[in-house]
PAZAPA-4460 file (N, C-alpha, C; in steps of 0.05 Angstrom, whole numbers, plus 32768, in hexadecimal, padded with zeros to 4 digits):
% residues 275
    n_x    n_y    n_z   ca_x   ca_y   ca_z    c_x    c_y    c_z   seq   type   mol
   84A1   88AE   786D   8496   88A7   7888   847B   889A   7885     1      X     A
   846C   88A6   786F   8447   88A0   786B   844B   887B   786E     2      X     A
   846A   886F   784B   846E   8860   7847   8476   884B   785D     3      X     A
   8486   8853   7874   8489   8843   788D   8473   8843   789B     4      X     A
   8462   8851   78A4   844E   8848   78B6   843A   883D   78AD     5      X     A
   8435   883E   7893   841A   8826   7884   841D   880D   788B     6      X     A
   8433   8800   7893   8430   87E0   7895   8432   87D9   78B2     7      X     A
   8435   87F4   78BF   842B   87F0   78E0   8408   8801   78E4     8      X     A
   83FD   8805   78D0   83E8   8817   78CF   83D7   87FC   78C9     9      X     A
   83D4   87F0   78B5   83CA   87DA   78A9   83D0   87BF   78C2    10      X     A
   83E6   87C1   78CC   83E1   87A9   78E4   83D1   87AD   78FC    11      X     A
   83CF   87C8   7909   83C6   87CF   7916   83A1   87CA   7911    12      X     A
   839E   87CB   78F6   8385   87C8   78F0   837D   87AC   78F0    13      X     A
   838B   8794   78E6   8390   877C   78E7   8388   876F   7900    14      X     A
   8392   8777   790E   8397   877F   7933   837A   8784   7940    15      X     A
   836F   879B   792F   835F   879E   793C   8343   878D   792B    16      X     A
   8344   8785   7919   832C   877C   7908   8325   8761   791C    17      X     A
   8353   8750   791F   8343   8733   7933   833A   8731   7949    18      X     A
   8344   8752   7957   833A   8756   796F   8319   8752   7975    19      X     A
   830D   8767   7961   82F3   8766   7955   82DF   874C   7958    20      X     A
   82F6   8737   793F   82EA   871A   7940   82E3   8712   795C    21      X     A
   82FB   8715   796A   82FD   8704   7984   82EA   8707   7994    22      X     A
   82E6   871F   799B   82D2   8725   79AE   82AD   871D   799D    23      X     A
   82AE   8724   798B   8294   8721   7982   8293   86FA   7980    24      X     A
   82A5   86ED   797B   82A7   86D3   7988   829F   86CA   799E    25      X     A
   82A9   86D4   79AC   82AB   86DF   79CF   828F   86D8   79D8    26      X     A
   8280   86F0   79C7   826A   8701   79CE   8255   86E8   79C5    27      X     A
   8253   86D5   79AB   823E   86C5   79A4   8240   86AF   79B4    28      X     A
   825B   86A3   79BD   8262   868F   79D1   8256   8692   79E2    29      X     A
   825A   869D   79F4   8247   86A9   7A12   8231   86A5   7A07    30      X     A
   8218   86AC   79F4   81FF   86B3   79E8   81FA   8699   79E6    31      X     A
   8207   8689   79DC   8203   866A   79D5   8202   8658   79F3    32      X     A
   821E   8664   7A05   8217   8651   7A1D   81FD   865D   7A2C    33      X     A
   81F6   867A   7A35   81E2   8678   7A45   81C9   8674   7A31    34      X     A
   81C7   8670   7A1E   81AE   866D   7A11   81AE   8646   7A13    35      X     A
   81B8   8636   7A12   81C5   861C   7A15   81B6   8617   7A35    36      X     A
   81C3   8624   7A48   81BC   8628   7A6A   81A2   862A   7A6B    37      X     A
   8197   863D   7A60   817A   8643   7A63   8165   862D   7A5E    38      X     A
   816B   861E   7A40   815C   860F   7A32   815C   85F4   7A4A    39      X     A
   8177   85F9   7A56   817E   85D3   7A65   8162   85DD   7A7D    40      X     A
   816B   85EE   7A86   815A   85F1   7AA5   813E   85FD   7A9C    41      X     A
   8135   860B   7A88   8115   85FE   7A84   8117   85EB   7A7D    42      X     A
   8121   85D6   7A73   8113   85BA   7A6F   8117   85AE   7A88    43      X     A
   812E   85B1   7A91   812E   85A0   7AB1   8119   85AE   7AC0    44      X     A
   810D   85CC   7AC3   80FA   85CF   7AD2   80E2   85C3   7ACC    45      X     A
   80E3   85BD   7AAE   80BE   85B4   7AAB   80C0   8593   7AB2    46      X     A
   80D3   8581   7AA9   80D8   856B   7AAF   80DA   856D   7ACB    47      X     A
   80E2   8574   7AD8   80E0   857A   7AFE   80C8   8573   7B07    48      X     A
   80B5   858C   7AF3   809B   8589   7B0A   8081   8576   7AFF    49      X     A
   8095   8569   7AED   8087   8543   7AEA   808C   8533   7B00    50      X     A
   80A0   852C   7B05   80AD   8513   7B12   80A7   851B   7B2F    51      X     A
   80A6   8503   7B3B   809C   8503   7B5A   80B9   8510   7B6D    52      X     A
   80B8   8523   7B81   80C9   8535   7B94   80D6   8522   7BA3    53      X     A
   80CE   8507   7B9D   80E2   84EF   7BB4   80F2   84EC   7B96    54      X     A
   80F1   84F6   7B7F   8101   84E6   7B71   8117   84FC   7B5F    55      X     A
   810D   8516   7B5E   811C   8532   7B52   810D   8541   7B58    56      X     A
   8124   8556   7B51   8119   8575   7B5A   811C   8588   7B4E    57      X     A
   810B   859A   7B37   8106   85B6   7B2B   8118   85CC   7B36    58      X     A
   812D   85D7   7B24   813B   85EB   7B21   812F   85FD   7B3D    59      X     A
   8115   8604   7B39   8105   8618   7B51   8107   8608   7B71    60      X     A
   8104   85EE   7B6D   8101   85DF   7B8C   8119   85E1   7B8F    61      X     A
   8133   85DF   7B83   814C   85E4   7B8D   8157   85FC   7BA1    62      X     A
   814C   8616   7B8C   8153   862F   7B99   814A   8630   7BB3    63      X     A
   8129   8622   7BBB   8121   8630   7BCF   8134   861A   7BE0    64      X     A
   8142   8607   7BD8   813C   85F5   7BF2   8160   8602   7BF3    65      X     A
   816B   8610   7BE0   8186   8616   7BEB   8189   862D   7BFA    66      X     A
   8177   863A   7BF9   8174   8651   7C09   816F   8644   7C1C    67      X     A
   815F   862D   7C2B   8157   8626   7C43   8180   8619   7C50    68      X     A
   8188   8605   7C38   81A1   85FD   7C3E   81BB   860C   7C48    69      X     A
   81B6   861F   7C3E   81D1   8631   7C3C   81C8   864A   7C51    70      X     A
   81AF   864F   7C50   81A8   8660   7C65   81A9   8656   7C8C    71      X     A
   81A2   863E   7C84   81AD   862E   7CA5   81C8   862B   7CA4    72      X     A
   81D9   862A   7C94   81F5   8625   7C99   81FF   8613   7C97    73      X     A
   81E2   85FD   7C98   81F4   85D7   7C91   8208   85D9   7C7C    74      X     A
   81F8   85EB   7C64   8212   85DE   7C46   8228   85DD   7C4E    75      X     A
   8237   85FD   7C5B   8246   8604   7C5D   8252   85F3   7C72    76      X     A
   8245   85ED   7C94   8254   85DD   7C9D   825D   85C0   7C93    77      X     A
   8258   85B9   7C7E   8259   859B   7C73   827B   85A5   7C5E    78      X     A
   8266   85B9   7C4F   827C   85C0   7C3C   829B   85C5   7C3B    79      X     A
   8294   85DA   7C60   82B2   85E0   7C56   82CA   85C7   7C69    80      X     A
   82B5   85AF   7C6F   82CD   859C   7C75   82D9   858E   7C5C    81      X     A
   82C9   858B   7C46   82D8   8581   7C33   82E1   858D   7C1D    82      X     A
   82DE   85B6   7C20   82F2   85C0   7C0D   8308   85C1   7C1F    83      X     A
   8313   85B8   7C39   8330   85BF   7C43   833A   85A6   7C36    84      X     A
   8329   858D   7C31   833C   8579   7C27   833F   857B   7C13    85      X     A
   8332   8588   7C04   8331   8583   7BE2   8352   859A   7BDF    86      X     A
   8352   85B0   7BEE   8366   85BC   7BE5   8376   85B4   7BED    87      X     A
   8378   85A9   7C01   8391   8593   7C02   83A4   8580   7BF2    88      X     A
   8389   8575   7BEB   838C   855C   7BE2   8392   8563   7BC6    89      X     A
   8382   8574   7BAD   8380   8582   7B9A   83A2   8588   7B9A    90      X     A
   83AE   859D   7BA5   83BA   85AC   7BAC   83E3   859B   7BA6    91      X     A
   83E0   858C   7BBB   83F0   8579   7BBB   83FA   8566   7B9F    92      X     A
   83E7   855D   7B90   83D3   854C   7B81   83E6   855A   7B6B    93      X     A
   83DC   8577   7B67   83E8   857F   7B50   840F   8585   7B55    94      X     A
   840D   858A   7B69   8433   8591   7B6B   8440   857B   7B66    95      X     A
   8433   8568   7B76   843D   854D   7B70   8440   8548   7B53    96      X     A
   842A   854A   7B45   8424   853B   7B31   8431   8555   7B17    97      X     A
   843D   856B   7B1D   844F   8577   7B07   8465   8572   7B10    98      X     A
   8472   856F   7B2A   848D   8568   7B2D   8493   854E   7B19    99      X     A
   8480   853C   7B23   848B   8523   7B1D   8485   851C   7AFC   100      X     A
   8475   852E   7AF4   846D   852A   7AD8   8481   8541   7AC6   101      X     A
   848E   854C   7AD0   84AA   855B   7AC5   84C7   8545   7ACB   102      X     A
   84C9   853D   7ADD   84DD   852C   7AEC   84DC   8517   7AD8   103      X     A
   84C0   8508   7AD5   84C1   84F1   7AC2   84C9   84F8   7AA1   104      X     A
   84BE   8513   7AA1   84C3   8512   7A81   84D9   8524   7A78   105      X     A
   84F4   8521   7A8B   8510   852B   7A8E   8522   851C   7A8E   106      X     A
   8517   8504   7AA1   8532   84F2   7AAA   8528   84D6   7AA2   107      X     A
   853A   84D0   7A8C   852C   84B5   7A80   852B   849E   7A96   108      X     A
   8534   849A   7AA6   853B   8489   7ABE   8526   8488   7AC1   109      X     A
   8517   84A0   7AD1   84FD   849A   7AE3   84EC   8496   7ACD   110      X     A
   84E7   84AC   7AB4   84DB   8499   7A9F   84D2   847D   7AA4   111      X     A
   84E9   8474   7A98   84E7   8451   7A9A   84DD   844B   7AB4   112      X     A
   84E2   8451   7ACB   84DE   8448   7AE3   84BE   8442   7AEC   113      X     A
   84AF   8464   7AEE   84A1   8468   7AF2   8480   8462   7ADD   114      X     A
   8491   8467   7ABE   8477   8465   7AAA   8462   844A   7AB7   115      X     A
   8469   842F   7ABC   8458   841C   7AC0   8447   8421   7AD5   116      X     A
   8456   8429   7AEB   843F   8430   7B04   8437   8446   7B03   117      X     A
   8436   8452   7AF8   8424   846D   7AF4   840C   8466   7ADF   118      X     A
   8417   845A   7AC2   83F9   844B   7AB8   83EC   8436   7AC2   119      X     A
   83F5   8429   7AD2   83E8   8415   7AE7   83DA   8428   7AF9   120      X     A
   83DA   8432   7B0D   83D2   8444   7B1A   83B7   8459   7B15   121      X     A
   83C1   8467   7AF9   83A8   8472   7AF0   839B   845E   7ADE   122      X     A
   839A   844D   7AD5   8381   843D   7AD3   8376   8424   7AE1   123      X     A
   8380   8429   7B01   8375   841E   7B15   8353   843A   7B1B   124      X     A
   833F   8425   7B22   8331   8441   7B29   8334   8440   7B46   125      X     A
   8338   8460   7B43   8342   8463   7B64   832D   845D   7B7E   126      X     A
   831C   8457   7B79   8306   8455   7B87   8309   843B   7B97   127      X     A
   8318   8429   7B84   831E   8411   7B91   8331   8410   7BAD   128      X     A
   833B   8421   7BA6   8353   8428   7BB0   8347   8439   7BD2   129      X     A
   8337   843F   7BD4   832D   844C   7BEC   832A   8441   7C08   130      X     A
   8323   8426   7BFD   831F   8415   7C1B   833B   8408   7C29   131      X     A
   8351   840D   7C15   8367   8404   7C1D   8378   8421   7C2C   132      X     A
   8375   843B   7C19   837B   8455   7C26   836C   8453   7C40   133      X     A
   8356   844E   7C4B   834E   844E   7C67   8357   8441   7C6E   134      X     A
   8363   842A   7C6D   8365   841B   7C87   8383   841B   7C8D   135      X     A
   8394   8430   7C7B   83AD   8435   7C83   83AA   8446   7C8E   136      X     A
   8398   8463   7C85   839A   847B   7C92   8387   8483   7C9B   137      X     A
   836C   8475   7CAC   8350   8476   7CBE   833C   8486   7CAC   138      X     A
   8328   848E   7CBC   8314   849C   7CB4   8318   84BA   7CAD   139      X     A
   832C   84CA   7CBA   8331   84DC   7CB1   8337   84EA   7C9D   140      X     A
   8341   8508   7C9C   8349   851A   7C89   8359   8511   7C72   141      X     A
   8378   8502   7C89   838E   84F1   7C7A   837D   84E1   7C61   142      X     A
   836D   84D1   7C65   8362   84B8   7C52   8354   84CB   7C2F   143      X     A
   834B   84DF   7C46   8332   84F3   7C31   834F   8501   7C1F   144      X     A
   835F   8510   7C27   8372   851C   7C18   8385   8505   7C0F   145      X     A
   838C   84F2   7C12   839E   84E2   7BFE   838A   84D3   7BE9   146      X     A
   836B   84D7   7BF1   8358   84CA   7BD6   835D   84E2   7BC7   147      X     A
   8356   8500   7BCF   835E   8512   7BBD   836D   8510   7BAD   148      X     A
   838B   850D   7BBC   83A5   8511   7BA8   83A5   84F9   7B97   149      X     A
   8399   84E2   7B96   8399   84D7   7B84   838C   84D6   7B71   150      X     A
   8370   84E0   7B70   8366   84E5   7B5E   836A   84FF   7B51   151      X     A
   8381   8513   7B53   837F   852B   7B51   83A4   8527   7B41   152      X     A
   83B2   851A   7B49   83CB   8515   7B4A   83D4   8511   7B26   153      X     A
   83C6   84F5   7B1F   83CF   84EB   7B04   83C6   84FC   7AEC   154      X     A
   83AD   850A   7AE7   83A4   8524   7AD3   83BC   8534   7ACB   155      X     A
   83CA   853B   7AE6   83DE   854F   7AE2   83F5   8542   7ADB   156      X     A
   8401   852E   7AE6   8413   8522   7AE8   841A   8515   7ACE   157      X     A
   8405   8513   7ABC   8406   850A   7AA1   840A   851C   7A88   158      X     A
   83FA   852E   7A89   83F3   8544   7A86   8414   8559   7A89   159      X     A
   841D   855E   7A99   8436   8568   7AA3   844F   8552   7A91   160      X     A
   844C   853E   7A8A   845F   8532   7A86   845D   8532   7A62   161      X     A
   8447   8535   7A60   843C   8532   7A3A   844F   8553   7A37   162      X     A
   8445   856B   7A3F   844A   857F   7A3D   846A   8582   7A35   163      X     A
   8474   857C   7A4D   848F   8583   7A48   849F   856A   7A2C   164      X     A
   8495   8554   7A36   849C   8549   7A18   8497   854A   7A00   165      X     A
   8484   855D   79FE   847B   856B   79E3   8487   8583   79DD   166      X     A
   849A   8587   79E8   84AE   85A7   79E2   84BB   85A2   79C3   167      X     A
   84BB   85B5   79B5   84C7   85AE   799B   84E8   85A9   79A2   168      X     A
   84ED   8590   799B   8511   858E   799B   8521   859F   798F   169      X     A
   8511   85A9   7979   8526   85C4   796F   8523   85D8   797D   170      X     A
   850E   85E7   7991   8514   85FE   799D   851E   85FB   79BA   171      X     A
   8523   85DA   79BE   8542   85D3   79D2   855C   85DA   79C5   172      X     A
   8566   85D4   79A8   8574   85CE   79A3   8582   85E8   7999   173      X     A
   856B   85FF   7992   8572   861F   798E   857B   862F   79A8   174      X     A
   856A   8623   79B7   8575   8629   79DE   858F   8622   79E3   175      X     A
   8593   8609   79DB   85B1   8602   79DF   85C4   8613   79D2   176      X     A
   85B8   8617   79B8   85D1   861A   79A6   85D6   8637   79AD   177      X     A
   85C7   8649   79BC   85CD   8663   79BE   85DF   8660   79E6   178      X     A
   85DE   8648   79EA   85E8   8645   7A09   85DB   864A   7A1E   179      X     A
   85C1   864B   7A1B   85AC   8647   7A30   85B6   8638   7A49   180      X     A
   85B1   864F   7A64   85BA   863B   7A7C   859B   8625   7A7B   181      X     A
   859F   8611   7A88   8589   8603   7A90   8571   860B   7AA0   182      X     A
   857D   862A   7AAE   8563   8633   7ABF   854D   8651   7AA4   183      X     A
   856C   8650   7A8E   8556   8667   7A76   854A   864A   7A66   184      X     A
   8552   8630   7A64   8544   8623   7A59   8529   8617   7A5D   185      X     A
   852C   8616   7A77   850E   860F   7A89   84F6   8625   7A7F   186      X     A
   8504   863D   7A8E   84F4   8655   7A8E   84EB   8660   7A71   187      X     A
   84F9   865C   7A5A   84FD   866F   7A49   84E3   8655   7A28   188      X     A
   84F0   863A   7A33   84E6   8628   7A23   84CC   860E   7A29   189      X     A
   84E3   8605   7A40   84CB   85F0   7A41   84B7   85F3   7A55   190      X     A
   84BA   8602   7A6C   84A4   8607   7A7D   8481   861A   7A63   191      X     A
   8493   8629   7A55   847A   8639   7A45   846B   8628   7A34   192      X     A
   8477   8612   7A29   8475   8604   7A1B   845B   85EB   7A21   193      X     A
   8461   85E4   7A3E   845F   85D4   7A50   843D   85DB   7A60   194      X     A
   843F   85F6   7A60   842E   85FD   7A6C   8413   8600   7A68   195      X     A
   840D   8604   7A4D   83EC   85FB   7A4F   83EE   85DC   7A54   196      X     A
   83F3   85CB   7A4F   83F1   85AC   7A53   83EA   85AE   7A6F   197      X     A
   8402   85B5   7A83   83F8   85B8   7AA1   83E5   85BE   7AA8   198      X     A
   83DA   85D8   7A9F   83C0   85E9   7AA4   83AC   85D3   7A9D   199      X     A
   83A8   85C5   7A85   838D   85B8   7A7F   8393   859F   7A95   200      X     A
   83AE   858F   7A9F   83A8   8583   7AB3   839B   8586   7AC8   201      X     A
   83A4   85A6   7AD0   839C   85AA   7AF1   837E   85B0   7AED   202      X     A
   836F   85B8   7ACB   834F   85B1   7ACB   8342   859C   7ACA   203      X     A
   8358   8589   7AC6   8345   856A   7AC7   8346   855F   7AE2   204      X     A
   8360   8570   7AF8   8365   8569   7B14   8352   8569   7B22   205      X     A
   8345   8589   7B1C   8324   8593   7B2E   8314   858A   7B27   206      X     A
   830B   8575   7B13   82FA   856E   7B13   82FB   8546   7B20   207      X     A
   8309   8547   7B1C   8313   8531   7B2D   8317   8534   7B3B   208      X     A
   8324   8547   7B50   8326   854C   7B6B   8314   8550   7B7C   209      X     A
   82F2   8553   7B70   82DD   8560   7B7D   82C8   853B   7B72   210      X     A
   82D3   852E   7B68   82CB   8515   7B6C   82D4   8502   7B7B   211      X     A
   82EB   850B   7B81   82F5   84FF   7B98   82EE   8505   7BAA   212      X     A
   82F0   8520   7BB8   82E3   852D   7BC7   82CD   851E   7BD1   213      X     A
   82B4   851E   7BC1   829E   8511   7BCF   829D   84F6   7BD0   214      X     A
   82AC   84E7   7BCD   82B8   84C9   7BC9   82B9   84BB   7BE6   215      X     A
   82D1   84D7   7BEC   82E5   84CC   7C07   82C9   84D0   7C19   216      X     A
   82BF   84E8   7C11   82A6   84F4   7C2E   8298   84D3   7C33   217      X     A
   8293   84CC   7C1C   827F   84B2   7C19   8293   8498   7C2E   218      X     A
   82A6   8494   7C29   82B2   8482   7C2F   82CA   8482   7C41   219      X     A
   82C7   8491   7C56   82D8   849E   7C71   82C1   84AD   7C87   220      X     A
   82D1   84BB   7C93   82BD   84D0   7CA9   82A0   84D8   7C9B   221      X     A
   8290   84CD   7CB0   8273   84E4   7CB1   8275   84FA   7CAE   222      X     A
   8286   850B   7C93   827F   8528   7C91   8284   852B   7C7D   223      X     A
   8285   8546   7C75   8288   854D   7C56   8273   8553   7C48   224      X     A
   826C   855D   7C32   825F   8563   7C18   8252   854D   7C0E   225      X     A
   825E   852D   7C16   8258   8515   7C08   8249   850C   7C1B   226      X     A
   8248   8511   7C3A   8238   8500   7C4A   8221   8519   7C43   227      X     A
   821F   8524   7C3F   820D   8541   7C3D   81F4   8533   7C2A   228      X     A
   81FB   852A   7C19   81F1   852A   7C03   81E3   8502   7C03   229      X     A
   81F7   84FB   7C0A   81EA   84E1   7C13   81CC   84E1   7C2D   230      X     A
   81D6   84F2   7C45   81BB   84F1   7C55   81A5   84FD   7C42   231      X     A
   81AB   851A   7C34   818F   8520   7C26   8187   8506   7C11   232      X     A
   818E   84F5   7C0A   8182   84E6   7BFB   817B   84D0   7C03   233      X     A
   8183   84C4   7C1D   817B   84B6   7C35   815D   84BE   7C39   234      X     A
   815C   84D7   7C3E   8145   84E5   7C50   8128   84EB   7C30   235      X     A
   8134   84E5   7C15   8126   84E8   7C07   8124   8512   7BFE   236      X     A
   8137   851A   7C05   8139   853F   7C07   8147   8543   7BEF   237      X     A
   8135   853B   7BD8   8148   853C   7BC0   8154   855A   7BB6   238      X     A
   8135   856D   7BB8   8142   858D   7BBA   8158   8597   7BC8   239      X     A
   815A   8585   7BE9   8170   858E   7BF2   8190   857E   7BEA   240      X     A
   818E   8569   7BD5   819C   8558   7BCA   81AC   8564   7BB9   241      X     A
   819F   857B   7BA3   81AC   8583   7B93   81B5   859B   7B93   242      X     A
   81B6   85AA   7BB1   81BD   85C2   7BB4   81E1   85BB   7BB7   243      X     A
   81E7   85A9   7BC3   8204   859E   7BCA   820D   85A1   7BAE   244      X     A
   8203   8588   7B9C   820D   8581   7B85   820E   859C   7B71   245      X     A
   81F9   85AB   7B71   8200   85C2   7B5C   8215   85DA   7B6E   246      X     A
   8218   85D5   7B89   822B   85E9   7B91   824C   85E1   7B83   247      X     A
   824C   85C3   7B8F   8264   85B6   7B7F   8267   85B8   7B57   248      X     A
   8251   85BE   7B50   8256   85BF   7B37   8262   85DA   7B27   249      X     A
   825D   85EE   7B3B   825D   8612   7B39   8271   860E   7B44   250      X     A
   8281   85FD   7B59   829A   860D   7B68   82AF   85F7   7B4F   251      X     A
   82AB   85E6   7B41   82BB   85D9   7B34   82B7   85ED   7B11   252      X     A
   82A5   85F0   7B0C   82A7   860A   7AEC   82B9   8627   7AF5   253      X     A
   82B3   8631   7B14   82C3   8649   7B1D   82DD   8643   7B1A   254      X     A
   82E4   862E   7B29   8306   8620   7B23   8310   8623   7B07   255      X     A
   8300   860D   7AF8   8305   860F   7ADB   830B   8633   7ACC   256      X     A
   82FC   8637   7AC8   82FC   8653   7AC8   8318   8661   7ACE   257      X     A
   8316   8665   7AEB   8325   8671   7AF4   8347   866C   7AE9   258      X     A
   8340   8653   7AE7   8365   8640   7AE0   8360   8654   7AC1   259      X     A
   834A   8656   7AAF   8354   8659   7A93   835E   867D   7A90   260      X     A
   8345   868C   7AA3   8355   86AA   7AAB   8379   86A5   7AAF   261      X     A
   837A   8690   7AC1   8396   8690   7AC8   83AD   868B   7AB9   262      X     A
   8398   867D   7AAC   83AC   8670   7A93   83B0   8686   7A73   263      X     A
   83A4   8698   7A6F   83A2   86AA   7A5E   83B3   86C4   7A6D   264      X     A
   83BA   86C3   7A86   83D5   86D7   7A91   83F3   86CC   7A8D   265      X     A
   83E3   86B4   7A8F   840C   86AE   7A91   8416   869C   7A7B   266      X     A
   83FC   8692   7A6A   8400   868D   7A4B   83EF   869B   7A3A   267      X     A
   83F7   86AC   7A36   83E3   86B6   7A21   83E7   86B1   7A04   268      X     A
   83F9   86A4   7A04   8400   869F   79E0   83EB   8680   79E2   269      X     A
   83E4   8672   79EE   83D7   865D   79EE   83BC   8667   79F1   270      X     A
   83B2   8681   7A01   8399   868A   79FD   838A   8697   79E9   271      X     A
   83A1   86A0   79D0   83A3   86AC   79B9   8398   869B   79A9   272      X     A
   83AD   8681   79AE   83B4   8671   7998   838A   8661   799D   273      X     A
   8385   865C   79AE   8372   864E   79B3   8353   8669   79A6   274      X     A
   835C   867D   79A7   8345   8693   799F   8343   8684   7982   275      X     A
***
């Protein structure tokens, strides 16, 4: 018995030594980014309180003037017109863009069909593309959420289509040979397979989706996060300039984030593999 449990006694230890590594990894990573954070924003604070207040603004002039921002309520009334579009638009962007980026890299037809206008498309910059979205679909929401989905759409859509075509043909071909229905093949092979690819799409989505975001604000309706940020710099309110921009920069790392928590639940062999 001593002889059977030594080589589960010894793994267990194995087990626990990389566990060990990991976290103490873990532990110097974090140490490295907020020590990294710190160094950026004292230099941006001393460089701040050189440069003239019509032209930047010191880590400290920020805080106070976001407490003034966020304490009247403007951010928020600006803000939350253009997170309903972003999740919209975001939202859509990505369903779209895994349907069709599974669909294409399944059915050689649309393959062929679709590959040209989809690389035509994404290396159109979409920006071009804005003044023609208004004047089909006005100043409104419509115009602001189809700039979204397009800038939010192709990340994934490419991304979703690399994935699944990168499945090993032999662990199709082991699926088959054991008689895999098509719905244990999905589930069992190529969706797992498939799925970090998606995930790093839908992180290049939010960050493109939140450039879009303030795009459309710019170039549709008087509202939004983007007209927000244009009047403060109109008005010369550079402190109140970059309270917008670093809110958008915290609500776009939270996303990120959040997708990679998400992504270490429902792939964790890819969150392993990446330790």
């Amino acid at each position: 018995m001593a002889d059977l449990a030594l080589p589960f006694t010894r793994r267990e230890a194995i087990q626990a030594a990389a566990d060990h590594l990991r976290r103490r990894q873990r532990r110097h990573d974090l140490a490295v980014r907020f020590t990294a954070a710190a160094v950026i924003l004292g230099l941006w604070e001393i460089g701040g309180r050189q440069i003239s207040s019509f032209l930047f603004a010191p880590p400290s002039a920020i805080i106070g003037a976001a407490g003034q921002v966020i304490g009247s309520g403007e951010l928020w009334k600006y803000l939350q017109v253009s997170l309903k579009v972003f999740l919209i638009g975001t939202t859509l962007g990505t369903l779209v863009g895994i349907l069709a980026g599974i669909a294409m890299a399944r059915v050689r037809l649309l393959d062929l069909s679709l590959e040209p206008l989809v690389i035509a498309l994404y290396s159109t910059p979409m920006v071009a593309l804005i003044p023609l979205l208004v004047l089909w679909l006005g100043f409104g929401d419509s115009a602001k959420v189809a700039v979204i989905f397009l800038f939010t759409l192709f990340p994934v859509l490419l991304n979703s289509y690399q994935g699944v075509k990168s499945v090993d043909p032999k662990l199709l071909e082991v699926a088959r040979s054991y008689r895999s229905s098509e719905r244990a093949l999905w589930l069992d092979v190529i969706l797992p397979s498939s799925l970090p690819f998606m995930v790093a799409g839908v992180r290049l989505a939010i960050g493109r989706g939140l450039v879009g975001m303030v795009v459309a604000d710019l170039y549709t309706a008087v509202s939004g996060v983007g007209y927000l940020i244009v009047r403060y710099a109109q008005n010369l309110q550079i402190d109140r300039l970059f309270v917008p921009v670093v809110v958008l920069a915290l609500m776009g790392v939270t996303l990120v984030q959040g997708l990679r928590w998400l992504e270490a639940r429902v792939a964790p062999w890819q969150h392993v593999r990446d330790d």
